[in-house]
N, C-alpha and C positions, 0 to 999 in steps of 0.2 A: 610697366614694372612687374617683377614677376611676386605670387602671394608670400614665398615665404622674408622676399627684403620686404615687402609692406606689412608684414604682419609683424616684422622686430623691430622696423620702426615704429608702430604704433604701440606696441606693449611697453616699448622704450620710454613714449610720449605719456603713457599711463602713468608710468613709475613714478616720473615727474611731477606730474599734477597729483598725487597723491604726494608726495613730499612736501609739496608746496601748498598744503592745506594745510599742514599743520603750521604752517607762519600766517593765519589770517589771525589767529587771537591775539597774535602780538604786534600784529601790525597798526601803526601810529591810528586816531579816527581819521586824520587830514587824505591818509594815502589810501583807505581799507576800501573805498568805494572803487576804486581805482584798479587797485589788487582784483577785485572781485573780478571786474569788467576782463581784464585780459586772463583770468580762470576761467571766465564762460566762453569767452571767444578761444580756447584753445581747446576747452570740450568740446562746441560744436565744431570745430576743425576734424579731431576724432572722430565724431559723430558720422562727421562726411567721409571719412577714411574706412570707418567700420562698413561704410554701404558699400564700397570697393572693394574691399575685402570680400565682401556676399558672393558679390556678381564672382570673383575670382575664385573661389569655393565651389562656385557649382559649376564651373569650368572643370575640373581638376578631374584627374581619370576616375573613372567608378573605383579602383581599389583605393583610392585615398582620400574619398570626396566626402563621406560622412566624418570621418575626421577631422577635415579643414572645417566644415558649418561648426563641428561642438568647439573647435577653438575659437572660430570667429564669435561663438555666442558666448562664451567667457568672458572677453575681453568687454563685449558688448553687457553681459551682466556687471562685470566692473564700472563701466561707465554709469550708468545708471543709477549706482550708489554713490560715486562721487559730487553727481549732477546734486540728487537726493542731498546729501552732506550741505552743496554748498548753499543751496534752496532754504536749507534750516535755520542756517548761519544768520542767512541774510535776513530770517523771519523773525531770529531773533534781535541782530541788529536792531531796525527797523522799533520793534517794538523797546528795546534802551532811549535807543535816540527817541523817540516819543513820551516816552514817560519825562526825560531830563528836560525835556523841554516843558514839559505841562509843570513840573517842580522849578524850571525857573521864573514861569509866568507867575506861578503863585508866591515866588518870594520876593517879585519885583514889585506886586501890587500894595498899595501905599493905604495903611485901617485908619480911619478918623472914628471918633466919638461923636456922641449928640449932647451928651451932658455931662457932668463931671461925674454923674452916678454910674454911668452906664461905660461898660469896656468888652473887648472884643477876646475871647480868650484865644491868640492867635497861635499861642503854643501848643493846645491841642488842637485846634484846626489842621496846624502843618503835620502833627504827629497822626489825624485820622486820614489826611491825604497822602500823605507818605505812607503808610500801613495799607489802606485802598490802591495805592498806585503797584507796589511789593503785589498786593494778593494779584490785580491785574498781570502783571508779567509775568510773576508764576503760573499762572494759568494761559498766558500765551505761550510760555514756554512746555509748559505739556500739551497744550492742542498742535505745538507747532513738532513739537518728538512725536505725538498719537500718529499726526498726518506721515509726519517721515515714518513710522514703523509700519504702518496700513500702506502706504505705496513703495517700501521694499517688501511686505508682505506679496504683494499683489504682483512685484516685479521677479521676484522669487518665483512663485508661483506658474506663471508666465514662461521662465526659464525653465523650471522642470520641467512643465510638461514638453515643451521641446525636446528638450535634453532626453527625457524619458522616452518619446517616440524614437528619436534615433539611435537611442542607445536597443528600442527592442529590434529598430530594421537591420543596425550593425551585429546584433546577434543573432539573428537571422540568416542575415549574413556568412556570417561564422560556424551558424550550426549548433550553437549552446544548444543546452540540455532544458528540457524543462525545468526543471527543478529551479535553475539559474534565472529561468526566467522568472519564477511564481516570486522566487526575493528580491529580482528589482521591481514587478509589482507592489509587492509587499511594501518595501522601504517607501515606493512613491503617496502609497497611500498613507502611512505613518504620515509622508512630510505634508499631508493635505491634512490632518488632524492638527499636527503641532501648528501648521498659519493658522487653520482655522481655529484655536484658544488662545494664540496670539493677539487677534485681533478682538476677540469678547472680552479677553482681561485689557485690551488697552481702552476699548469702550465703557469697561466695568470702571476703568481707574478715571477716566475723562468724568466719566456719569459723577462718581464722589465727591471730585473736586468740585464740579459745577454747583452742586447741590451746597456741597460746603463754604461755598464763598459766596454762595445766594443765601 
């Protein structure tokens, strides 16, 4: 197959599974485990298509072959983030269904007394583990966004500096000017500063929380 039908087919296949992300919130509990299952298996079907893609990339004539890798890595940075998306989902998921289970165990359990003086005040029991259970998954839910913003951080990062190398060998290439070069230098380092205070305010925000629910 040659790169440019594999490569509209898989951007084709992107589009898709980025459309059909946004139906996992509303999809029924009985089906969403389900849904999830044939989103992963069609990522990593991608996944195997994007390695095809590589090999055919660095096939392609020298005047067009650094162009095919920075599309192949696009589609491949896209993937990444979807994977990431549905990873969180499911983190979140995961942590719902655990709390509602731990809130039905304790509304099924049956309080006796010991004497006629003595009572259980079972209204604020439910109301502190209910309040405890809330602060738990708030706090799953920003370790489980901390972690997705640190490994698109990282994935980001990753991507530029690829990107960034061939973008200086394709200028190279071309014969830019200095100047053209010192500001995509320039830009790459900016976007090394912006990950890097990405990731200290999302550790700074993780730190508060933990402290504040301890």
């Amino acid at each position: 197959m040659k790169m440019e039908t594999l490569y509209h087919q898989t951007n084709k296949h992107i589009q898709e599974i980025q459309s059909q992300m946004g139906r996992l919130e509303k999809t029924d509990r009985e089906s969403v485990h389900l849904f999830e299952n044939e989103l992963q298996a069609r990522i990593d079907q991608i996944f195997n298509q994007l390695e095809r893609l590589e090999i055919l990339a660095s096939k392609e004539p020298p005047n067009r072959r650094q162009n095919a890798k920075l599309r192949v890595d696009q589609l491949k940075y896209d993937m990444q983030h979807l994977q990431t998306a549905l990873r969180n989902f499911q983190h979140r998921r995961y942590a719902r269904e655990a709390q509602e289970r731990e809130r039905d165990e304790l509304l099924s359990r049956s309080f006796t007394t010991n004497d006629a003086d003595t009572s259980i005040p079972i209204d604020e029991t439910l109301q502190f583990n209910t309040s405890l259970h809330n602060a738990h998954r708030g706090m799953d839910d920003i370790l489980g966004s901390g972690s997705g913003i640190l490994n698109g951080l990282r994935e980001q990062r990753s991507t530029l500096k690829g990107t960034h190398k061939k973008m200086l060998d394709v200028a190279n290439m071309l014969g830019l000017s200095n100047t053209v070069m010192r500001l995509i230098e320039k830009r790459a380092s900016q976007d090394k500063f912006i990950m890097i205070a990405g990731m200290l305010a999302s550790c700074f925000v993780m730190f508060l929380v933990v402290k504040y629910l301890s």
